[in-house]
C-alpha positions as protocol buffer text, in pm:
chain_id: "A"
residue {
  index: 1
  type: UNK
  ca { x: 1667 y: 325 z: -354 }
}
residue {
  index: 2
  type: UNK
  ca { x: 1737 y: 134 z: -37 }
}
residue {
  index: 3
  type: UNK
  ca { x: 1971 y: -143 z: -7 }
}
residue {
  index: 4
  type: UNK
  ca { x: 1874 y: -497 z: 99 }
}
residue {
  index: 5
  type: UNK
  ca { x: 2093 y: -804 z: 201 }
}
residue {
  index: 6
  type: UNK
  ca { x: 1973 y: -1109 z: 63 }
}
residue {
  index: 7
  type: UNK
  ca { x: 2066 y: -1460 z: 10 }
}
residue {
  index: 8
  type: UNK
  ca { x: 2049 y: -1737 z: -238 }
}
residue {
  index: 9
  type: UNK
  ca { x: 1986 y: -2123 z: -302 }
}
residue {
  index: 10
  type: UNK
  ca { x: 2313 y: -2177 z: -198 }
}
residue {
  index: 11
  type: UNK
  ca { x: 2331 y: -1974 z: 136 }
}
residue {
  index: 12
  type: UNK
  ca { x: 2551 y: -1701 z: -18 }
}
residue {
  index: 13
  type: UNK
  ca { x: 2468 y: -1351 z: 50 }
}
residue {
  index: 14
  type: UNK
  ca { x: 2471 y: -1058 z: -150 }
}
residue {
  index: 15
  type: UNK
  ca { x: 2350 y: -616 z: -96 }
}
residue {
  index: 16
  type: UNK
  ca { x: 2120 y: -535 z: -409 }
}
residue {
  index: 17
  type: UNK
  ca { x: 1870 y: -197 z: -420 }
}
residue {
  index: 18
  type: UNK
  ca { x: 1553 y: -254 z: -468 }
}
residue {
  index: 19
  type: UNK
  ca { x: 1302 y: 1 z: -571 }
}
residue {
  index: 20
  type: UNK
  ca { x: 920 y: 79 z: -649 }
}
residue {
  index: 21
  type: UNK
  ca { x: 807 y: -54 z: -981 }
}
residue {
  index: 22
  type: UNK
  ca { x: 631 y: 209 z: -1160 }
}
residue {
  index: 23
  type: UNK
  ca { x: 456 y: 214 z: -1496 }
}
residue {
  index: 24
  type: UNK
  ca { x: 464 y: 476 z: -1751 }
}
residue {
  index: 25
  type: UNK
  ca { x: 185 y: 674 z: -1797 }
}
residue {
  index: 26
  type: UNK
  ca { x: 72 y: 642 z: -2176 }
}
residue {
  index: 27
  type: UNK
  ca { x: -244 y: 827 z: -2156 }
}
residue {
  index: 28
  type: UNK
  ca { x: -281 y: 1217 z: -2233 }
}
residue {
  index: 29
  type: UNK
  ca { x: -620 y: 1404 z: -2151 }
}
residue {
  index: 30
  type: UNK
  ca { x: -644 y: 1694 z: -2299 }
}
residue {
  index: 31
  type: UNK
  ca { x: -921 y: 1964 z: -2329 }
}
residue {
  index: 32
  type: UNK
  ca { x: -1148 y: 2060 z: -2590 }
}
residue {
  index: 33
  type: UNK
  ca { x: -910 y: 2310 z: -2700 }
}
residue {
  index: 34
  type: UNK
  ca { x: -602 y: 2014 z: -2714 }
}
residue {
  index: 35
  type: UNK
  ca { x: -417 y: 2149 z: -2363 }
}
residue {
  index: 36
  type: UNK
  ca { x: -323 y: 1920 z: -2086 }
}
residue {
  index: 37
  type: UNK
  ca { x: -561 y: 1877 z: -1842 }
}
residue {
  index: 38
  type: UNK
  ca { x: -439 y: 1798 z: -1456 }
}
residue {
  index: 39
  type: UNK
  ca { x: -624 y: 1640 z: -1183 }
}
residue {
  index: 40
  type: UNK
  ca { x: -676 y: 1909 z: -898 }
}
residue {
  index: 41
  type: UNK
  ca { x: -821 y: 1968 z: -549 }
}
residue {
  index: 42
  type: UNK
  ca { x: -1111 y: 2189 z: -489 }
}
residue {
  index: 43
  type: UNK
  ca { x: -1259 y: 2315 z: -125 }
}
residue {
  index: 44
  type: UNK
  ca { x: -1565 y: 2187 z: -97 }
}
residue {
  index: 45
  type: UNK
  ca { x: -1676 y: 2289 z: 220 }
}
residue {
  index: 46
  type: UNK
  ca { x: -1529 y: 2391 z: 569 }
}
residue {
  index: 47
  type: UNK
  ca { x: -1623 y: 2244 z: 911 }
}
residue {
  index: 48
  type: UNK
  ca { x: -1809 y: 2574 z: 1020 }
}
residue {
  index: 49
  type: UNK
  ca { x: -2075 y: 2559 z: 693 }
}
residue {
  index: 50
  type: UNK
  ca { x: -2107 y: 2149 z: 716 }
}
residue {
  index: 51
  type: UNK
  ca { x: -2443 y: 2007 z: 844 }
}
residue {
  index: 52
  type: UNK
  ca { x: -2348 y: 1935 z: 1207 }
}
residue {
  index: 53
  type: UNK
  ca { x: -2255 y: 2297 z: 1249 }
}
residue {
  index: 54
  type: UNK
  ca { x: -2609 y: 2447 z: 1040 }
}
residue {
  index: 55
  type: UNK
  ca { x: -2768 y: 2191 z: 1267 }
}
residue {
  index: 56
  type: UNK
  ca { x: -2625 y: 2339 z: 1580 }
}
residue {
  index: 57
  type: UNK
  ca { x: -2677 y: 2707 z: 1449 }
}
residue {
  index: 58
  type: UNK
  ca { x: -3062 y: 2662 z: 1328 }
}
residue {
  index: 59
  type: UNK
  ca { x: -3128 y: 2434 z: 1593 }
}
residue {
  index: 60
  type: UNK
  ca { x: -3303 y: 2141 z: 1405 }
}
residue {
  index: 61
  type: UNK
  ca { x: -3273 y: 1975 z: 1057 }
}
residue {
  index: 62
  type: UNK
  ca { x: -3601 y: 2186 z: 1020 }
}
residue {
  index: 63
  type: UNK
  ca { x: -3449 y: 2501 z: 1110 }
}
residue {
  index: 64
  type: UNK
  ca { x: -3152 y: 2429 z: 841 }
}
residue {
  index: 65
  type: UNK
  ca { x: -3445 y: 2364 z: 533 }
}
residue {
  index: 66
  type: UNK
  ca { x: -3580 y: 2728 z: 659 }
}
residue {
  index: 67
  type: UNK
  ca { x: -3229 y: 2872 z: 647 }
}
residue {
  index: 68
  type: UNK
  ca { x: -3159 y: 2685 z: 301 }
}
residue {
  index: 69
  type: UNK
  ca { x: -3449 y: 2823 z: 130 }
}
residue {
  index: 70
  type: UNK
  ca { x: -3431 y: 3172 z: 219 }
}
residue {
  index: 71
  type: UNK
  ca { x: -3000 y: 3226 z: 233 }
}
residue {
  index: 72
  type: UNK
  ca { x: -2747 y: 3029 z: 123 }
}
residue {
  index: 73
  type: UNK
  ca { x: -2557 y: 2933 z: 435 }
}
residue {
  index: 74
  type: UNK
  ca { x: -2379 y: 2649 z: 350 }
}
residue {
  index: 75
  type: UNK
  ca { x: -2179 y: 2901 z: 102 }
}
residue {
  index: 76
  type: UNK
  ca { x: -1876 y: 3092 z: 146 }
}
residue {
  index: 77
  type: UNK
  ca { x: -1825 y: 3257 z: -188 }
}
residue {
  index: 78
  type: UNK
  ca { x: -1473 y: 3338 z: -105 }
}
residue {
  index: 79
  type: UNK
  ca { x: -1370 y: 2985 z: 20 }
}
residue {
  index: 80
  type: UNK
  ca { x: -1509 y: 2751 z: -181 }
}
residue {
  index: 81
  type: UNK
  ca { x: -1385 y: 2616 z: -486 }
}
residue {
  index: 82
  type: UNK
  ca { x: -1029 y: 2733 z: -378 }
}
residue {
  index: 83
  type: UNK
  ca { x: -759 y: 2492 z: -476 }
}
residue {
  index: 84
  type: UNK
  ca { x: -582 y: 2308 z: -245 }
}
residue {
  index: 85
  type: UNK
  ca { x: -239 y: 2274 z: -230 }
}
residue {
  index: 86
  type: UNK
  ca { x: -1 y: 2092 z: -7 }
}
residue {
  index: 87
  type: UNK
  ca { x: -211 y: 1989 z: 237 }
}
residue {
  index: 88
  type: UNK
  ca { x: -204 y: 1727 z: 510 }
}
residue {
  index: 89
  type: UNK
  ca { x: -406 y: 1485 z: 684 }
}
residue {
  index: 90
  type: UNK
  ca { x: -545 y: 1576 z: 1052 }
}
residue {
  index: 91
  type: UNK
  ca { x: -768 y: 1389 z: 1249 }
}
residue {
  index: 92
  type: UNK
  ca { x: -1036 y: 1547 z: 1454 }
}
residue {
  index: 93
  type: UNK
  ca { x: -1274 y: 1482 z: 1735 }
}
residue {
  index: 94
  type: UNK
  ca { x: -1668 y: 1461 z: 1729 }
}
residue {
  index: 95
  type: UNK
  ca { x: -1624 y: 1849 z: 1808 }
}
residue {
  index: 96
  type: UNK
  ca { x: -1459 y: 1911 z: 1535 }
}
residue {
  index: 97
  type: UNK
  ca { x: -1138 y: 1997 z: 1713 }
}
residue {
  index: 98
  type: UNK
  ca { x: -814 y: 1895 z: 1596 }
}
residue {
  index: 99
  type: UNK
  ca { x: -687 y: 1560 z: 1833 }
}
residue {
  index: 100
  type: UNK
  ca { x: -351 y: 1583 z: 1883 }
}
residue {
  index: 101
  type: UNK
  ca { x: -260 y: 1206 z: 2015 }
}
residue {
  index: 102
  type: UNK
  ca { x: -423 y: 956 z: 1780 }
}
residue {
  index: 103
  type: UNK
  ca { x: -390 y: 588 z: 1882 }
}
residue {
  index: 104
  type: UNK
  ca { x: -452 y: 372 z: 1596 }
}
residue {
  index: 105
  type: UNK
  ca { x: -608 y: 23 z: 1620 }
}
residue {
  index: 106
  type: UNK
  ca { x: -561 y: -296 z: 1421 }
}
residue {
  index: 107
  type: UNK
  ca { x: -898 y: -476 z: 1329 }
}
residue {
  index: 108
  type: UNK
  ca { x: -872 y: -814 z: 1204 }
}
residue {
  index: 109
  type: UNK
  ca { x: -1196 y: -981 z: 1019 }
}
residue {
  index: 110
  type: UNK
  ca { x: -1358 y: -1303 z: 921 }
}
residue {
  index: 111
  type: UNK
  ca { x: -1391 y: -1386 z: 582 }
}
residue {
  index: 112
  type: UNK
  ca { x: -1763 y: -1295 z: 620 }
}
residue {
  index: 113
  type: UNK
  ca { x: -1659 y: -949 z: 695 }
}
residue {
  index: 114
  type: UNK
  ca { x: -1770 y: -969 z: 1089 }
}
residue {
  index: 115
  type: UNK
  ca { x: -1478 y: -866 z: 1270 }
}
residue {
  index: 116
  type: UNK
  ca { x: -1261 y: -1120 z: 1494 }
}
residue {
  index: 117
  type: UNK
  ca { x: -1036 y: -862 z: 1717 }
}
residue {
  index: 118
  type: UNK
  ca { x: -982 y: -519 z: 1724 }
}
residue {
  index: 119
  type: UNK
  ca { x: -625 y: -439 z: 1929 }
}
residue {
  index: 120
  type: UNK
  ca { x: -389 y: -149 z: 1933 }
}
residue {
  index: 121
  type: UNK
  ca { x: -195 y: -98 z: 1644 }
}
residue {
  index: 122
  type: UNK
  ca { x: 156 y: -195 z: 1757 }
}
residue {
  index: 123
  type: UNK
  ca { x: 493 y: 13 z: 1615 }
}
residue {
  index: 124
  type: UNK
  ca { x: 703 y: -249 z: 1452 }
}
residue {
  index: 125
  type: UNK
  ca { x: 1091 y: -199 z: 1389 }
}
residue {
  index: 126
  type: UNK
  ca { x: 1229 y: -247 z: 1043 }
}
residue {
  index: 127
  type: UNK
  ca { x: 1329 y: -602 z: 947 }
}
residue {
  index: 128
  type: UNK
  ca { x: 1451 y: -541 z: 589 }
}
residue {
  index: 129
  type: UNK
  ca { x: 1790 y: -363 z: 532 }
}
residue {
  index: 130
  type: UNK
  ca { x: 2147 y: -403 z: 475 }
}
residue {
  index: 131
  type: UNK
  ca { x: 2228 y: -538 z: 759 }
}
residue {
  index: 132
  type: UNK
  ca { x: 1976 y: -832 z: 800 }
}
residue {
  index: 133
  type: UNK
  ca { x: 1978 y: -1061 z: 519 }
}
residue {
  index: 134
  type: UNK
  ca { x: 1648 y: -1211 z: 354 }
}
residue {
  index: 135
  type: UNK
  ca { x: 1718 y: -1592 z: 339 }
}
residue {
  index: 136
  type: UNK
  ca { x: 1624 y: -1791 z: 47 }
}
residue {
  index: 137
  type: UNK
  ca { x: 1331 y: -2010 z: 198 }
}
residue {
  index: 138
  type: UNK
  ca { x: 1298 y: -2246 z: -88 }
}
residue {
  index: 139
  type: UNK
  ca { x: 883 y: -2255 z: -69 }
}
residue {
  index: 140
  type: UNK
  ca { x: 743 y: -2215 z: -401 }
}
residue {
  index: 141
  type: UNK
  ca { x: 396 y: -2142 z: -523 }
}
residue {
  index: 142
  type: UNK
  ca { x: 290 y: -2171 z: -848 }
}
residue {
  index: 143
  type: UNK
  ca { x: 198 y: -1880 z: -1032 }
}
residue {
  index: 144
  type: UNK
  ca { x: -116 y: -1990 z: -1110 }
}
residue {
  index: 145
  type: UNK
  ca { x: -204 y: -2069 z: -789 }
}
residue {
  index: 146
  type: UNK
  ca { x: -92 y: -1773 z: -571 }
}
residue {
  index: 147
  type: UNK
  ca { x: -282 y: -1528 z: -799 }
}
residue {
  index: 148
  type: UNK
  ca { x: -612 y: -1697 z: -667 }
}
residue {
  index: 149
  type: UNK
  ca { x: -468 y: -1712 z: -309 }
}
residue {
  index: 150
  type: UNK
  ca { x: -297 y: -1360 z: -258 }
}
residue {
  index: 151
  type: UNK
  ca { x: -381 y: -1006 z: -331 }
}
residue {
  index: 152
  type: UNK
  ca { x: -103 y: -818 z: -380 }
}
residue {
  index: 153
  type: UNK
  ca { x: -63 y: -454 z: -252 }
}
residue {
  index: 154
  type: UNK
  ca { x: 220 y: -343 z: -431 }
}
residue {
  index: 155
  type: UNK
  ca { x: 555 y: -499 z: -605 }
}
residue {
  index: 156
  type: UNK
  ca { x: 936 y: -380 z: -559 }
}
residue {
  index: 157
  type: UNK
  ca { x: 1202 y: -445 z: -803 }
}
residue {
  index: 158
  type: UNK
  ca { x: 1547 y: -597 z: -682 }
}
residue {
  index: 159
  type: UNK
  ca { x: 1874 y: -485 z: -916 }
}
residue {
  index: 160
  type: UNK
  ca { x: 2249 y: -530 z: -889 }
}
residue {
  index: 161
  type: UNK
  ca { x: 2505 y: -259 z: -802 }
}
residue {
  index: 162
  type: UNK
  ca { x: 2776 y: -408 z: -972 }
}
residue {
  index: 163
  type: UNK
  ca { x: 2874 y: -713 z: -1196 }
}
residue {
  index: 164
  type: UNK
  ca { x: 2875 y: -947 z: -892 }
}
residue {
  index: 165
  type: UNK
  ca { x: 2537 y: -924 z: -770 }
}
residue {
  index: 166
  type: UNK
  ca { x: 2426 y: -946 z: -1156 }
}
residue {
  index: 167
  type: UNK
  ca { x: 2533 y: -1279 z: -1136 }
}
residue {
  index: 168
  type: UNK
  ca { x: 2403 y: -1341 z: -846 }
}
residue {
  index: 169
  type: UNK
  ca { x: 2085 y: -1206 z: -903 }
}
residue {
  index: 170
  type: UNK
  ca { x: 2029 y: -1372 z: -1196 }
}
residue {
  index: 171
  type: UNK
  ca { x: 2105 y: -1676 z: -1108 }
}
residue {
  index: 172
  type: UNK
  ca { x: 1803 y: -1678 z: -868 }
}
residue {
  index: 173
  type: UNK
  ca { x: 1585 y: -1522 z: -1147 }
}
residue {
  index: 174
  type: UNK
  ca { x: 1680 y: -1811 z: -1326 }
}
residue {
  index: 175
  type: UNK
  ca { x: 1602 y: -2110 z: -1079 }
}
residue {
  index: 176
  type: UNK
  ca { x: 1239 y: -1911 z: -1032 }
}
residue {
  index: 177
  type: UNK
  ca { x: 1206 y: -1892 z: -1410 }
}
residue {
  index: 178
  type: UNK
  ca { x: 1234 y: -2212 z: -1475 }
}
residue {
  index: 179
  type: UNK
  ca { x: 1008 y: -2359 z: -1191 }
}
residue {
  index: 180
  type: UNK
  ca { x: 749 y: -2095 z: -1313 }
}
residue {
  index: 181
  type: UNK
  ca { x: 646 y: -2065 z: -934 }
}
residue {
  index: 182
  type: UNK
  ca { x: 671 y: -1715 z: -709 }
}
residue {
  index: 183
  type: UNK
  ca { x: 922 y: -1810 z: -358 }
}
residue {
  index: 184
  type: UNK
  ca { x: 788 y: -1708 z: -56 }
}
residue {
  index: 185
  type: UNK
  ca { x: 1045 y: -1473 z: 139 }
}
residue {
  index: 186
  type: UNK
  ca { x: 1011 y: -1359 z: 456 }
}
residue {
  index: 187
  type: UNK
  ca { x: 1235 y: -1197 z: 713 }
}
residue {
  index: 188
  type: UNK
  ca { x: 1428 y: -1393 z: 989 }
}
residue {
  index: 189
  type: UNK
  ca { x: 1636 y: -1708 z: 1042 }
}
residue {
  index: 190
  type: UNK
  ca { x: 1359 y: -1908 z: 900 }
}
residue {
  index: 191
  type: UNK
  ca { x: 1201 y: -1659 z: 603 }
}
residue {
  index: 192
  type: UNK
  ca { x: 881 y: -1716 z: 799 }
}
residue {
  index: 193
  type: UNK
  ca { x: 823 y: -1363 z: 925 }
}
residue {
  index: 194
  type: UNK
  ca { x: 613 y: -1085 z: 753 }
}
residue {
  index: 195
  type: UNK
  ca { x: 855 y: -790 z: 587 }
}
residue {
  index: 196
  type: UNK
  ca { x: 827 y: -453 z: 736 }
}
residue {
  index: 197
  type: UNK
  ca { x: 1028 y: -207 z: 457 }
}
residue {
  index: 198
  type: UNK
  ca { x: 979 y: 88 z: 711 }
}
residue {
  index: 199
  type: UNK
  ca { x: 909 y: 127 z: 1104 }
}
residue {
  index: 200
  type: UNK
  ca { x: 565 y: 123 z: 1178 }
}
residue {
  index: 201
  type: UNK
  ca { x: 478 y: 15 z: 825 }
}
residue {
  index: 202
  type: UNK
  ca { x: 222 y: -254 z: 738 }
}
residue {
  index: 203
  type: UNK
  ca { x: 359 y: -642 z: 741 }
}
residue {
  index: 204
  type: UNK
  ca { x: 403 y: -829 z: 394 }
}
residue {
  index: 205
  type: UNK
  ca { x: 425 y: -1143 z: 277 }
}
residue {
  index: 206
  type: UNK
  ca { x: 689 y: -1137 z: -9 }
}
residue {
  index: 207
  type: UNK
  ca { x: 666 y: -1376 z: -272 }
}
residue {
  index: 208
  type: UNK
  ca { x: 1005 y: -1359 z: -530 }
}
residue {
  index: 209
  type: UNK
  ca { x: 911 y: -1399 z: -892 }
}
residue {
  index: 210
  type: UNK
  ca { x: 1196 y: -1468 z: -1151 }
}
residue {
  index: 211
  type: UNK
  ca { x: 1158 y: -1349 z: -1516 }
}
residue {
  index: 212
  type: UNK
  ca { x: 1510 y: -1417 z: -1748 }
}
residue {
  index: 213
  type: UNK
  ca { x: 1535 y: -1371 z: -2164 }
}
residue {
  index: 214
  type: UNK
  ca { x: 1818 y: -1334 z: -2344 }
}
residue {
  index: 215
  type: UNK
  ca { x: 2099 y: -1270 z: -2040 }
}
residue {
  index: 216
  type: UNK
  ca { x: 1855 y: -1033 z: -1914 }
}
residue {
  index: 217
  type: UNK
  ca { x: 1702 y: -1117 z: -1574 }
}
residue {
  index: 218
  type: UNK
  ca { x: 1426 y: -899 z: -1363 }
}
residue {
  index: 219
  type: UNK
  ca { x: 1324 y: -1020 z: -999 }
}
residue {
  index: 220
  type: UNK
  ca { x: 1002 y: -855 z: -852 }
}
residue {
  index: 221
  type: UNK
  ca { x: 914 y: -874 z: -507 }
}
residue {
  index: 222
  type: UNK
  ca { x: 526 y: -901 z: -475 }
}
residue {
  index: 223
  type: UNK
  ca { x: 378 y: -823 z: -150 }
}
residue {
  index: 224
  type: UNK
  ca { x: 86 y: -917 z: -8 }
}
residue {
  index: 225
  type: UNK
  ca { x: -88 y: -829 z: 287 }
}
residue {
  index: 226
  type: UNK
  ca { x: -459 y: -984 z: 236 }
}
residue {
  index: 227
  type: UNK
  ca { x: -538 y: -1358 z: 159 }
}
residue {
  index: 228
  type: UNK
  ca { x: -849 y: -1479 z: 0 }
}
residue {
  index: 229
  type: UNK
  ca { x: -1017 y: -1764 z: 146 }
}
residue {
  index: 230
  type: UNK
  ca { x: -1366 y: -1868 z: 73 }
}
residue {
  index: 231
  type: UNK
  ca { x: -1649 y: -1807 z: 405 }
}
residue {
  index: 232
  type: UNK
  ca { x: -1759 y: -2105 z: 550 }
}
residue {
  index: 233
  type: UNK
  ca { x: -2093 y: -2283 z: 404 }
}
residue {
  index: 234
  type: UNK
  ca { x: -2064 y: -2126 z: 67 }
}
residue {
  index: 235
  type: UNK
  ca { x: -1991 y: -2392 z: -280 }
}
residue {
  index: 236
  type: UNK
  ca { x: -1805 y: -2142 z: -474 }
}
């Protein structure tokens, strides 16, 4: 659970954790025979019996039906259908090669879907730690509202370490409670800059939501990384 620095209505400043929100599974499958049944990977296929390679090997799409009526080439009885565990991602080239040096580009769209700029995708440094406290930017959004503005990627949960920052945290859970509006936070001077949890990690906007009941508080952190807006010379 990593540690954040964070600050409140009042410009005091306070480490809390903060951690992924997770829901409990409450759903079972289970066979016809009433055991647990797990999600698993299978082989499919392998880059040497795919369609570019039969292609290359017959030496037309023609030359593959041929092949595929009197064999079974794109079958390796003793590969396929393996499981797979363990495994990790590699990119490859148009030659099926394993590429070594990948260099990743951002690509930025219209609402319309056409795309406005493609550039390199740029390494960004962590801005969220202990070290470099989240100000409280005092920009509300009502709840109502940002749930037809935002979609949010994923949610973190912030809670105390000891009785002090209980107080502290709830007291903000409180203020957002009652205004029944999400706070935009951001990192910098200004809480106007996207939140980057990890280097190299995608920017958020975080928007602070406040839930109290009974001397029990929870903050969540939503964060957002896509914005709806409606495409020019549509009604709805």
């Amino acid at each position: 659970m990593p540690e954040i620095n964070i600050s409140n209505s009042s410009g005091r400043d306070a480490v809390v954790t903060m951690e992924t929100v997770s829901t409990p599974v409450r759903v079972r499958w289970l066979d016809d025979q009433g055991r647990q049944a797990n999600s698993i990977r299978v082989l499919k296929s392998t880059l040497d019996l795919d369609i570019n390679a039969l292609v290359s090997e017959s030496g037309d799409v023609s030359g593959v039906s041929s092949a595929l009526i009197h064999g079974d080439p794109e079958i390796n009885i003793e590969r396929i259908g393996s499981f797979l565990h363990n495994t990790s991602r590699v990119y490859i080239d148009t030659d099926s090669s394993i590429v070594h040096k990948v260099q990743l580009f951002e690509v930025i769209k219209n609402p319309d879907g056409s795309v406005r700029e493609k550039r390199p995708r740029e390494v960004t440094p962590q801005n969220v730690s202990a070290d470099i406290p989240l100000h409280w930017s005092g920009r509300m959004i009502k709840k109502s509202e940002a749930c037809r503005k935002f979609v949010f990627a994923t949610k973190m949960q912030l809670s105390h370490i000891n009785g002090l920052t209980y107080d502290f945290l709830y007291e903000m859970a409180r203020e957002l409670h009652e205004s029944d509006s999400l706070m935009l936070l951001g990192a910098g001077p200004r809480s106007n800059q996207p939140l980057i949890l990890r280097r190299g990690s995608i920017p958020y906007r975080g928007f602070l939501e406040g839930r109290i009941d009974d001397g029990r508080y929870c903050l969540i952190l939503h964060l957002s990384n896509l914005e709806l807006k409606k495409p020019e010379g549509t009604d709805t």
